[in-house]
VMD Tcl script that builds the backbone (N, CA, C; Angstrom):
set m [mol new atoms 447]
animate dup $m
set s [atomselect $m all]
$s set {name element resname resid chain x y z} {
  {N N UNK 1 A -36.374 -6.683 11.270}
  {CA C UNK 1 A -35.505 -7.097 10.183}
  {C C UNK 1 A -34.571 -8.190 10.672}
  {N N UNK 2 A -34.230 -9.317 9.946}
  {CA C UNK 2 A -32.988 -10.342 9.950}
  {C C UNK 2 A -31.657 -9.647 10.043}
  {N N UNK 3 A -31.128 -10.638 10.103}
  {CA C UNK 3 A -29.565 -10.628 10.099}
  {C C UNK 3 A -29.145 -10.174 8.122}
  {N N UNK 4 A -28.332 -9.416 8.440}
  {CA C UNK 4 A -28.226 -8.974 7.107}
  {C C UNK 4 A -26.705 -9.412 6.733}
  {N N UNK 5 A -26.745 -10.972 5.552}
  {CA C UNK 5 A -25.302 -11.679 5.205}
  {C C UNK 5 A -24.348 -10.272 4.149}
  {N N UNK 6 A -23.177 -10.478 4.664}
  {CA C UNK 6 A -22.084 -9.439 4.470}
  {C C UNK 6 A -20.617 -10.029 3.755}
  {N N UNK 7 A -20.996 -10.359 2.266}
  {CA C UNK 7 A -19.817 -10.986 2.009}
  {C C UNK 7 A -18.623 -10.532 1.915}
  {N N UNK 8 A -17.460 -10.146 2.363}
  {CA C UNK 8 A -16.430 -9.289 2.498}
  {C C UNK 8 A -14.867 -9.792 2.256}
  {N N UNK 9 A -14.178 -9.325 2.157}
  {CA C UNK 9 A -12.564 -9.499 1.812}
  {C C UNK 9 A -12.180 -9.244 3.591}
  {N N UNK 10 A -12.344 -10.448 4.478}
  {CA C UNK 10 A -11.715 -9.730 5.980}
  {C C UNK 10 A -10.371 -8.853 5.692}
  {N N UNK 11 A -10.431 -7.934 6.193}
  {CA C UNK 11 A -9.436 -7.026 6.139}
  {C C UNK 11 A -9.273 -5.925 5.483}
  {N N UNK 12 A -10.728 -5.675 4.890}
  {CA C UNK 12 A -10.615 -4.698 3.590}
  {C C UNK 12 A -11.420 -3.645 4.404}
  {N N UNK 13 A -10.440 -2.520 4.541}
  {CA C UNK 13 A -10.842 -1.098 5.370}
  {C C UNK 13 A -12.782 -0.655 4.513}
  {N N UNK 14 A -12.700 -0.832 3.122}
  {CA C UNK 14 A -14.069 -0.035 2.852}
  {C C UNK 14 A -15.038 -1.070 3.631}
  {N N UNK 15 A -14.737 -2.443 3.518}
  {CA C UNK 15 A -15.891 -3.533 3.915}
  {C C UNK 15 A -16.120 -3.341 5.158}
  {N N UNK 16 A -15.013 -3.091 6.077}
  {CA C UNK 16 A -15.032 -3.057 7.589}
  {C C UNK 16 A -15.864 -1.429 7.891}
  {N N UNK 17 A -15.775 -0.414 6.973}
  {CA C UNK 17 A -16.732 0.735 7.232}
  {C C UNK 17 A -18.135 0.703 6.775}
  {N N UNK 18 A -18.164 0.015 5.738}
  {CA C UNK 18 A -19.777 -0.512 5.710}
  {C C UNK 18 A -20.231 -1.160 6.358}
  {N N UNK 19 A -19.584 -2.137 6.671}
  {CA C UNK 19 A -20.265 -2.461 7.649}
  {C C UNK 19 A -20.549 -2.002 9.563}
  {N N UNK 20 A -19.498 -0.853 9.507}
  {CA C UNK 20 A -20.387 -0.475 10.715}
  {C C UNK 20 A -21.196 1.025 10.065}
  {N N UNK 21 A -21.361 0.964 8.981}
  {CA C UNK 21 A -22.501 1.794 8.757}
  {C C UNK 21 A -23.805 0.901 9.272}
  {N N UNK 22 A -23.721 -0.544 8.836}
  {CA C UNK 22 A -24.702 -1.024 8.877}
  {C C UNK 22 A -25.015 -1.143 10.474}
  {N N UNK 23 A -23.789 -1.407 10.745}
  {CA C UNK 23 A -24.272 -1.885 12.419}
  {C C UNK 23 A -24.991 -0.586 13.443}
  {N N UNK 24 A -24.129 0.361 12.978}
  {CA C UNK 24 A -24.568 2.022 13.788}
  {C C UNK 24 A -25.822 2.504 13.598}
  {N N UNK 25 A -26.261 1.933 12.694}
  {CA C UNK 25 A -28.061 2.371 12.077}
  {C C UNK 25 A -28.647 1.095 12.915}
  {N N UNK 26 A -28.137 0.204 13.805}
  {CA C UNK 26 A -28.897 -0.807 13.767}
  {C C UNK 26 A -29.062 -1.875 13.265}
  {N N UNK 27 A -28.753 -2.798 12.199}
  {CA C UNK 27 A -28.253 -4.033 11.513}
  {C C UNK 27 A -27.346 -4.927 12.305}
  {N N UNK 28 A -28.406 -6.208 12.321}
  {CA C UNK 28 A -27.277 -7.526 12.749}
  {C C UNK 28 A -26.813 -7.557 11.338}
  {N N UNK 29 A -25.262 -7.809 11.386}
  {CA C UNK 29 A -24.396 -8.115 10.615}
  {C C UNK 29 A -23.863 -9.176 10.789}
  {N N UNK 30 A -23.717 -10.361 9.715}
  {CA C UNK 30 A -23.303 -11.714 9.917}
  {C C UNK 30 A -21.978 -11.822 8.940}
  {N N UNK 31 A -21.146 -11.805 8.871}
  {CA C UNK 31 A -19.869 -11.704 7.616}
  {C C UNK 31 A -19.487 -12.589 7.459}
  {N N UNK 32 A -19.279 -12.613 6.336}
  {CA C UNK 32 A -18.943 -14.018 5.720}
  {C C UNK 32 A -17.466 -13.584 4.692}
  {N N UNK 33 A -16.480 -14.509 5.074}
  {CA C UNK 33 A -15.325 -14.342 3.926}
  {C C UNK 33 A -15.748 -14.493 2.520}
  {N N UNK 34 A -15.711 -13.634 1.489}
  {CA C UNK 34 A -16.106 -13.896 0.440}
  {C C UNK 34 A -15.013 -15.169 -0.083}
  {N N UNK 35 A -14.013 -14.923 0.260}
  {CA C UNK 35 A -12.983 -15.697 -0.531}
  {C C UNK 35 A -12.627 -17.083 -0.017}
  {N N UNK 36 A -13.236 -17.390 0.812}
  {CA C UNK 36 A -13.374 -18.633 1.393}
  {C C UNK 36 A -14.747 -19.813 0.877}
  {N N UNK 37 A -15.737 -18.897 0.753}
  {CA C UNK 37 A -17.448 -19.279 0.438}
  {C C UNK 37 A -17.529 -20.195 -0.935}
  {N N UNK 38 A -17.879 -21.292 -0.939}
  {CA C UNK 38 A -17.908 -22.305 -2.462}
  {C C UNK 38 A -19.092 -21.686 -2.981}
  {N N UNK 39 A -18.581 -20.781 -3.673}
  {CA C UNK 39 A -19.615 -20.305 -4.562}
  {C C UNK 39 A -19.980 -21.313 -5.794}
  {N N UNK 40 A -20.895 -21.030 -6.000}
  {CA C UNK 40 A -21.438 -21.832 -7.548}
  {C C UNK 40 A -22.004 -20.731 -8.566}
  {N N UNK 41 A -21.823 -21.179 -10.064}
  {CA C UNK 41 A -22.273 -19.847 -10.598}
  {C C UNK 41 A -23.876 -19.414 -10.170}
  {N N UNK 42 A -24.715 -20.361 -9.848}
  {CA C UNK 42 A -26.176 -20.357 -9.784}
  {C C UNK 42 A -26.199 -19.067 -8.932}
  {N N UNK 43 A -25.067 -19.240 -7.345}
  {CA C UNK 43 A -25.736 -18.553 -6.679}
  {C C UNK 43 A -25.071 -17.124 -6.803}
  {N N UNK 44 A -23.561 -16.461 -7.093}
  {CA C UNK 44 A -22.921 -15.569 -7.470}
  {C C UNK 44 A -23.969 -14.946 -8.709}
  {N N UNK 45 A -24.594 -15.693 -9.619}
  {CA C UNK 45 A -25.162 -14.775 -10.552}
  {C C UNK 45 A -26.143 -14.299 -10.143}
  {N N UNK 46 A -26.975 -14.629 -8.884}
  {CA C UNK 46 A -28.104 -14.079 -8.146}
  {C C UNK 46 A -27.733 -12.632 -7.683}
  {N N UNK 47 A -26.610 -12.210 -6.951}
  {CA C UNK 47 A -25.825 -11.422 -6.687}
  {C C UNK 47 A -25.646 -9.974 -7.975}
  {N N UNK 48 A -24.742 -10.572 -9.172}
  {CA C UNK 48 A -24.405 -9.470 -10.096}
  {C C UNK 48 A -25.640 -9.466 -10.698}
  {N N UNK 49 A -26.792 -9.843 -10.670}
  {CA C UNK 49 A -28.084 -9.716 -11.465}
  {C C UNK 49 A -28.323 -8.963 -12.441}
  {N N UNK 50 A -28.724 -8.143 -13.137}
  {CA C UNK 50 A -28.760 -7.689 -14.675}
  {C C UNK 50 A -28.077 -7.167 -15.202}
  {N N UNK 51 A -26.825 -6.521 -14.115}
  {CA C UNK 51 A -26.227 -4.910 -14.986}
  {C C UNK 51 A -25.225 -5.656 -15.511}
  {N N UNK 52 A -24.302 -5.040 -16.621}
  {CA C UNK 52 A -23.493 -5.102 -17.192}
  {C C UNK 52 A -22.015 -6.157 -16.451}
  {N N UNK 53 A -21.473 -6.828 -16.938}
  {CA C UNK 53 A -20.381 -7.498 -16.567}
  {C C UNK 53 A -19.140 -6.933 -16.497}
  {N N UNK 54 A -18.761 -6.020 -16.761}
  {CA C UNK 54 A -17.577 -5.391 -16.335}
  {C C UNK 54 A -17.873 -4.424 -15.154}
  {N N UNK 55 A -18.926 -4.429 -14.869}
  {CA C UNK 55 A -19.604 -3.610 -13.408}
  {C C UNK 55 A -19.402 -4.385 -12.827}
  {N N UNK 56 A -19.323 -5.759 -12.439}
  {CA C UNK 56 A -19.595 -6.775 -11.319}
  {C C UNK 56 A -18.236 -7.490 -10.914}
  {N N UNK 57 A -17.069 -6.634 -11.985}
  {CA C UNK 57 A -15.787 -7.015 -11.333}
  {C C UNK 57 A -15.162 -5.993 -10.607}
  {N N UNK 58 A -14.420 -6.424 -9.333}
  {CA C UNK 58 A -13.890 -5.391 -8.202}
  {C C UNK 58 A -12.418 -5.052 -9.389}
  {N N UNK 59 A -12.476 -3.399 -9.606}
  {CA C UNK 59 A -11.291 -2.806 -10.625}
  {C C UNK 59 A -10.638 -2.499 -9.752}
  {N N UNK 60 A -10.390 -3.231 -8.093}
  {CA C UNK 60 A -9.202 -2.962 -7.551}
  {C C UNK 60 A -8.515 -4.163 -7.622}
  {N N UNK 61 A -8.779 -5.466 -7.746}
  {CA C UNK 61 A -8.115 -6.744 -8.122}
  {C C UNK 61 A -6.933 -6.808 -8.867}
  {N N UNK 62 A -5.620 -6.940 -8.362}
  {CA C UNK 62 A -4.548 -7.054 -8.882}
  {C C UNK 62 A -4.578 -7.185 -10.538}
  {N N UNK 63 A -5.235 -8.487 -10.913}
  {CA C UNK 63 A -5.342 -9.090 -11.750}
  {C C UNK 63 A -5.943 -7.892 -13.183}
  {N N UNK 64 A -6.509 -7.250 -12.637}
  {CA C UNK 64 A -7.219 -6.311 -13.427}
  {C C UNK 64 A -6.431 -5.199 -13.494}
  {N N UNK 65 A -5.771 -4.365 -12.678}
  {CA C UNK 65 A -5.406 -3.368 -12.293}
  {C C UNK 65 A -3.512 -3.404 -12.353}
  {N N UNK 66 A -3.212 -4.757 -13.319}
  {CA C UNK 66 A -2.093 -5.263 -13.851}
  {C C UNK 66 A -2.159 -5.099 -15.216}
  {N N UNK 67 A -3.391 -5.530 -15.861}
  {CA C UNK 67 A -4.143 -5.496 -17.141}
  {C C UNK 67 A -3.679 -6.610 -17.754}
  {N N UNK 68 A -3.609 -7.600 -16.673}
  {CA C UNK 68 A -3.929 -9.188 -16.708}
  {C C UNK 68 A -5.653 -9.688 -17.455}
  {N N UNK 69 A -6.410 -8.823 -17.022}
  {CA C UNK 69 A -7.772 -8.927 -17.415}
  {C C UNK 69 A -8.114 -7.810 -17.489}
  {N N UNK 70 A -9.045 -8.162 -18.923}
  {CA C UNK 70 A -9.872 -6.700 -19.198}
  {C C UNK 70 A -11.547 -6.965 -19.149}
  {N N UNK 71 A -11.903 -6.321 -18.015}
  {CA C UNK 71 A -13.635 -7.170 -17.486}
  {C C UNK 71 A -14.866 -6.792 -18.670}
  {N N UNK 72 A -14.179 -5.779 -19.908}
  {CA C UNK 72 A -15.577 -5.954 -20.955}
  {C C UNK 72 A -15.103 -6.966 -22.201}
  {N N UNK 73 A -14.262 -7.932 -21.425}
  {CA C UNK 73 A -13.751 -8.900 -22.616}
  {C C UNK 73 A -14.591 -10.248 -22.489}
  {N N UNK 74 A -15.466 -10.097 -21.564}
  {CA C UNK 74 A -16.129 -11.727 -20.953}
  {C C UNK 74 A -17.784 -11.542 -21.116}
  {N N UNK 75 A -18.032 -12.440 -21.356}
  {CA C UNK 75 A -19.502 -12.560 -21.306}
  {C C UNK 75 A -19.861 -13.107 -19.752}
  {N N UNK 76 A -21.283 -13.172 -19.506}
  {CA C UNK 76 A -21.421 -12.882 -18.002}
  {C C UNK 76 A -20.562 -14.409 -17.723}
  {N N UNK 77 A -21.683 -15.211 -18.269}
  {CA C UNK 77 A -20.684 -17.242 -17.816}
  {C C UNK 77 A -19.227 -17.226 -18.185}
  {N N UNK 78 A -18.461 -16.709 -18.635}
  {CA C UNK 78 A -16.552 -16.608 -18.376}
  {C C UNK 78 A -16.243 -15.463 -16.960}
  {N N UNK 79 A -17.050 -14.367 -16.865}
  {CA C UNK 79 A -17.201 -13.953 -15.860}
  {C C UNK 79 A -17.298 -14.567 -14.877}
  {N N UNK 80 A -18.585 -15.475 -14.545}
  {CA C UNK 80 A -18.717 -15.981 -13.064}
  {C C UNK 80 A -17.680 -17.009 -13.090}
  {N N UNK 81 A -17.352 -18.063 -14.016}
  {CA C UNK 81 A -16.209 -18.993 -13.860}
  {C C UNK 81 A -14.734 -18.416 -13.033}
  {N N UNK 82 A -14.639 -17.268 -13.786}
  {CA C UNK 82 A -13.009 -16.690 -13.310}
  {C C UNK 82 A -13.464 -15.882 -12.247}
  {N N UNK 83 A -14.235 -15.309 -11.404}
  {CA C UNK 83 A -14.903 -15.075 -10.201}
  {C C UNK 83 A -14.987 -16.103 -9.268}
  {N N UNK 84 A -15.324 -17.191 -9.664}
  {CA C UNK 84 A -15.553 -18.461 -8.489}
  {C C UNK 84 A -13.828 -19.124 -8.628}
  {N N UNK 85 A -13.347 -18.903 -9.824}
  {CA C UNK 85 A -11.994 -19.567 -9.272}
  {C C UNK 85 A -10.625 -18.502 -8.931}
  {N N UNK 86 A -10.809 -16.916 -8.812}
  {CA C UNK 86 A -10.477 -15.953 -8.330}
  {C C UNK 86 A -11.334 -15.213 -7.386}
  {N N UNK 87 A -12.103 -15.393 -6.647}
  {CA C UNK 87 A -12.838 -14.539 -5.771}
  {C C UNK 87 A -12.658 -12.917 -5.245}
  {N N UNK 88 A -11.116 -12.555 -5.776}
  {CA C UNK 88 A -10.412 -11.245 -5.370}
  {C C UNK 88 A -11.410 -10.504 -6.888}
  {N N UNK 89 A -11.747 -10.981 -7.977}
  {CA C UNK 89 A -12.524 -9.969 -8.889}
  {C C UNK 89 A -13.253 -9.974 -8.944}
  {N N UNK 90 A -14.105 -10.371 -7.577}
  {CA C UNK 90 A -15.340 -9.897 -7.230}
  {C C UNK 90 A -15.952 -8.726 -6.573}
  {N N UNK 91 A -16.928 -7.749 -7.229}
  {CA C UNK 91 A -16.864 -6.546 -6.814}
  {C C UNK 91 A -17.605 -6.779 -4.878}
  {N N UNK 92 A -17.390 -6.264 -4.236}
  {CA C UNK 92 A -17.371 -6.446 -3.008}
  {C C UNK 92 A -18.076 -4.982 -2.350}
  {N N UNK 93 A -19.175 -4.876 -1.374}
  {CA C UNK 93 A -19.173 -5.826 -0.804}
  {C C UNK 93 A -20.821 -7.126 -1.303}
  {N N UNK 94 A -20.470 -8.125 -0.960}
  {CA C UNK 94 A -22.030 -8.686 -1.681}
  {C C UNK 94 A -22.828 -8.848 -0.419}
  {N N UNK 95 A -24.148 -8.115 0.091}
  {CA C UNK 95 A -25.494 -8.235 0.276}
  {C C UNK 95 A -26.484 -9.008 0.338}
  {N N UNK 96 A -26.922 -9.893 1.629}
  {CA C UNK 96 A -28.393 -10.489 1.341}
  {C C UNK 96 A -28.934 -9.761 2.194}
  {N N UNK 97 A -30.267 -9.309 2.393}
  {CA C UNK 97 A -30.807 -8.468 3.088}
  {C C UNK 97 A -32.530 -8.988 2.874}
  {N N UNK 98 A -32.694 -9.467 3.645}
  {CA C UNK 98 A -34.354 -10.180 3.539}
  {C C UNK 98 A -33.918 -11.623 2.150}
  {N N UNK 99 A -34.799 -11.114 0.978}
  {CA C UNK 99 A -34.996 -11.931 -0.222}
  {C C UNK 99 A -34.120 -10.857 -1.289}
  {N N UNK 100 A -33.214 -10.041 -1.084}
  {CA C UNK 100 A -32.824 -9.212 -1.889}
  {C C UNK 100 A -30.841 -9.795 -1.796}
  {N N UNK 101 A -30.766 -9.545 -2.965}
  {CA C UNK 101 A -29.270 -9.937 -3.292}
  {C C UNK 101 A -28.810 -8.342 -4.080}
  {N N UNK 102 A -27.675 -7.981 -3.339}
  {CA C UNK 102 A -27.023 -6.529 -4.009}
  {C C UNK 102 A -25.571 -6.774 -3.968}
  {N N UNK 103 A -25.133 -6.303 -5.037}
  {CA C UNK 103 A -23.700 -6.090 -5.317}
  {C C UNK 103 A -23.021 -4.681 -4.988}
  {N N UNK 104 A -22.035 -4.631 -4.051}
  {CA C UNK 104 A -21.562 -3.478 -4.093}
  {C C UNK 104 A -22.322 -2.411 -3.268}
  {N N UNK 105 A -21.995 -1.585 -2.674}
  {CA C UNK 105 A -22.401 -0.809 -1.266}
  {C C UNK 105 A -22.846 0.503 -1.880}
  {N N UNK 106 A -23.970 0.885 -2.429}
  {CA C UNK 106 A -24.674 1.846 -3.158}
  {C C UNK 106 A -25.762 2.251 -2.187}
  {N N UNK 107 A -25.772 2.995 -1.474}
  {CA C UNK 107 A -26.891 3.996 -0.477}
  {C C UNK 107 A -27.869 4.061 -0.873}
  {N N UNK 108 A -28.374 4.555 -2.044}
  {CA C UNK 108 A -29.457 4.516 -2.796}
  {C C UNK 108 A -30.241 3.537 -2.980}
  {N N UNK 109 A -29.705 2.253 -3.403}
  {CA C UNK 109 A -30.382 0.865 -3.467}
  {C C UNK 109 A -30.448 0.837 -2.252}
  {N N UNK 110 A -29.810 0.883 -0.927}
  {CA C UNK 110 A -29.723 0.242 0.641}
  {C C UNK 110 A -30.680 1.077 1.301}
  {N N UNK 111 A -31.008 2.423 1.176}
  {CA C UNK 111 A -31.853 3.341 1.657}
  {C C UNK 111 A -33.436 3.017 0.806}
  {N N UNK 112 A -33.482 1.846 -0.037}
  {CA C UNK 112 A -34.633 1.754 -0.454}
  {C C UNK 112 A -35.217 0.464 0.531}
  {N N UNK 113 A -34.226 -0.456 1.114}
  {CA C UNK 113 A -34.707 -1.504 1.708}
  {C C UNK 113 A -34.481 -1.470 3.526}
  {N N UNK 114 A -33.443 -0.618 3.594}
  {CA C UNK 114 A -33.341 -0.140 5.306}
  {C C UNK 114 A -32.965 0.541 4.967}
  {N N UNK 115 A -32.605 1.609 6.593}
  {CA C UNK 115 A -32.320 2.719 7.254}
  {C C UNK 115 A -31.122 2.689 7.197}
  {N N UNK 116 A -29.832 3.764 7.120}
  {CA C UNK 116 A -28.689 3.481 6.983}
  {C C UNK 116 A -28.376 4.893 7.993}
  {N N UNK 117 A -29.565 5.237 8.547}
  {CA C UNK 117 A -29.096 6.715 9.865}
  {C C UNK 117 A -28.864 6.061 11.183}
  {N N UNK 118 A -27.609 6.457 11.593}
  {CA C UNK 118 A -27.395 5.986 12.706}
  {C C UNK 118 A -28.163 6.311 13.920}
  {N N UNK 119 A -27.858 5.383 14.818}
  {CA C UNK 119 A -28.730 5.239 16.173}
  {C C UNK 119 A -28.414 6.111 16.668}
  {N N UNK 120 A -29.040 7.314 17.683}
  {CA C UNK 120 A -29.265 7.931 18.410}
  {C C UNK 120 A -27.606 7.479 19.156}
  {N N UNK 121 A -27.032 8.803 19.356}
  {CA C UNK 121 A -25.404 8.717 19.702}
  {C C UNK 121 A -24.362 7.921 18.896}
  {N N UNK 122 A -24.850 7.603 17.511}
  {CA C UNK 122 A -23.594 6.313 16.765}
  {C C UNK 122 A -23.740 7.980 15.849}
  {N N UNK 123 A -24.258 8.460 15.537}
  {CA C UNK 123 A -23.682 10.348 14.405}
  {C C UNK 123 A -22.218 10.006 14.098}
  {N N UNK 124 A -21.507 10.367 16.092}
  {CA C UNK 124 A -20.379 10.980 15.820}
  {C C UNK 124 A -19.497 9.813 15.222}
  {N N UNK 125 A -19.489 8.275 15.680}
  {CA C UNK 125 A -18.621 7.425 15.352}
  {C C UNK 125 A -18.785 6.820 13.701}
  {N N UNK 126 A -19.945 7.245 12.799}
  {CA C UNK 126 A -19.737 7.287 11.381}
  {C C UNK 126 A -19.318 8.752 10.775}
  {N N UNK 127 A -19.454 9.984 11.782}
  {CA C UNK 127 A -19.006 11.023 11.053}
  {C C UNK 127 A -17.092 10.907 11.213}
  {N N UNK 128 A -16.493 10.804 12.363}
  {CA C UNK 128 A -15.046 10.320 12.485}
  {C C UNK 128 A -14.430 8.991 11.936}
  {N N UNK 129 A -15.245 7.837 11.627}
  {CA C UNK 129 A -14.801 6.959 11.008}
  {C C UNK 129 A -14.221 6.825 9.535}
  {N N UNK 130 A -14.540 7.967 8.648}
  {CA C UNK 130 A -13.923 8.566 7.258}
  {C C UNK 130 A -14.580 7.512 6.526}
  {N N UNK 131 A -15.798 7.409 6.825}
  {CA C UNK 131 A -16.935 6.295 5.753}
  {C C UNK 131 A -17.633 7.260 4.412}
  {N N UNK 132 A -16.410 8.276 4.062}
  {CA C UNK 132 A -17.146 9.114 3.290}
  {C C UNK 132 A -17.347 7.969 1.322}
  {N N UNK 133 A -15.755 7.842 0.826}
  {CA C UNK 133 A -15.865 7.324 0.003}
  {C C UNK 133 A -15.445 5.427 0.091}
  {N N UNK 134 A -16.414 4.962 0.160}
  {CA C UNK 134 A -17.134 3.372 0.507}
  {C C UNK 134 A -16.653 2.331 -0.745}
  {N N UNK 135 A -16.259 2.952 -1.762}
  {CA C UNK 135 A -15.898 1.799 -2.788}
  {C C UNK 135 A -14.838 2.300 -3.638}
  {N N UNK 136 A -13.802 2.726 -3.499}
  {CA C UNK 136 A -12.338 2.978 -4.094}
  {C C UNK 136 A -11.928 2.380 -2.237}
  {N N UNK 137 A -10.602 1.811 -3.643}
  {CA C UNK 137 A -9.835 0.668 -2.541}
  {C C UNK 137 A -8.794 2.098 -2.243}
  {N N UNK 138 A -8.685 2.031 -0.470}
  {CA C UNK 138 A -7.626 2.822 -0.068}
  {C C UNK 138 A -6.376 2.396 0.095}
  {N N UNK 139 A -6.072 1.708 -0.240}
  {CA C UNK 139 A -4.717 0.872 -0.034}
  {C C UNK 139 A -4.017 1.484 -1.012}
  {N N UNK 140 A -2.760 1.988 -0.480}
  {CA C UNK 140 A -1.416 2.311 -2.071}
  {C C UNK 140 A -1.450 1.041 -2.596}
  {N N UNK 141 A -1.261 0.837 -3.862}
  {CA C UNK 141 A -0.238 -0.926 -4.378}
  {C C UNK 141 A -1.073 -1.594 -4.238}
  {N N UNK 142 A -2.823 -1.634 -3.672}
  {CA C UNK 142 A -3.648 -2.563 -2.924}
  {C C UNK 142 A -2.904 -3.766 -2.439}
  {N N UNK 143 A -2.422 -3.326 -1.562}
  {CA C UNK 143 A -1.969 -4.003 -0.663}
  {C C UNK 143 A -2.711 -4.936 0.017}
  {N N UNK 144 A -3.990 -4.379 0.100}
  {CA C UNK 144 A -4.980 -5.664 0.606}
  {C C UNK 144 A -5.662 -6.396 0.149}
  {N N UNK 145 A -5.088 -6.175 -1.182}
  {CA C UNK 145 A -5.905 -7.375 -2.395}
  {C C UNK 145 A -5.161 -8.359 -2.808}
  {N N UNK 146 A -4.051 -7.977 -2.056}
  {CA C UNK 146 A -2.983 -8.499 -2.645}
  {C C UNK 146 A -2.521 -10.086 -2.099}
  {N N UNK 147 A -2.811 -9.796 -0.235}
  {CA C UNK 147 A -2.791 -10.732 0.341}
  {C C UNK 147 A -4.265 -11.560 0.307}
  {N N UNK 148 A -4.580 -12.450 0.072}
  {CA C UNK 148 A -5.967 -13.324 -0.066}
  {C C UNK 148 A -6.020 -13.820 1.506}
  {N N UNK 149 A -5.583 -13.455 2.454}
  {CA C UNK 149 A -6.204 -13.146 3.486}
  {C C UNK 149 A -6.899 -12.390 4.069}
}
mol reanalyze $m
mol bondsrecalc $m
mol representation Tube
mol addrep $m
C-alpha cells in the first residue's frame, strides 16, 4: 500500500489519534494542513462525494456551533464555496488512500480498504491513547477550532 494523504486541522487531538491509528496498524501517513491546502471546488467535491451536505460540514466549527451557519441551508456549490474560503467547516479528517477519497474517520468504510489492527506490540499504545470516540471535538469552547492554527 502507498502513503495514505491525511488532511487535518494540525493540532486537533481527534486528527492526531487517527492518525496514529493509522500509523500503529502500519500506514505511511503523509499530513497535510487542511487549512493551508488551495483547494478548488473540483477537488474538495471529490472528497464530500454523494451524501448529503450538511454531513460534510465539521458541527464543531465555531461558525456553526455559534449558529452563524446553518449547514442544511446550502446547496452542495454554496457549500464548497464557504468551505474553500473557511476551511475550519470542513468535516475533518479528509482521506486519500490508493484512488479512494473519504470524508471523515468512519472504521467501517476504512476497514473495507485497509487494516486498522495494530502491529504486533502497538495493542497497548491505541488501547491507552483514548482513540475510543474519533469524531466529537474534545475541546471545551473548541478551543482548537478556534485558533486556525
Amino acid at each position: 500500500m502507498g502513503t495514505i494523504l491525511f488532511y487535518e486541522k494540525p493540532g486537533c487531538q481527534n486528527n492526531i489519534r487517527q492518525k496514529n491509528i493509522l500509523e500503529h496498524s502500519g500506514h505511511a501517513v503523509e499530513s497535510v494542513n487542511l487549512l493551508r491546502h488551495p483547494w478548488t471546488k473540483e477537488e474538495l467535491s471529490v472528497y464530500l462525494g454523494v451524501k448529503p451536505v450538511d454531513e460534510c460540514f465539521n458541527m464543531a466549527a465555531p461558525a456553526i456551533k455559534s449558529g452563524d451557519i446553518n449547514p442544511s441551508a446550502f446547496t452542495k456549490e454554496e457549500a464548497l464555496l464557504m468551505m474553500i474560503k473557511d476551511p475550519l467547516l470542513i468535516k475533518r479528517p479528509l482521506l486519500k488512500i490508493d484512488n479512494h477519497y473519504i470524508q471523515g474517520f468512519d472504521r467501517a468504510v476504512l476497514q473495507n480498504l485497509i487494516t486498522l489492527n495494530p502491529e504486533e506490540g502497538g495493542e497497548n499504545r491505541v488501547e491507552t491513547s483514548g482513540m475510543n470516540d474519533l469524531n466529537s471535538c474534545p475541546h471545551i469552547n473548541n478551543a482548537s477550532c478556534i485558533n486556525q492554527e
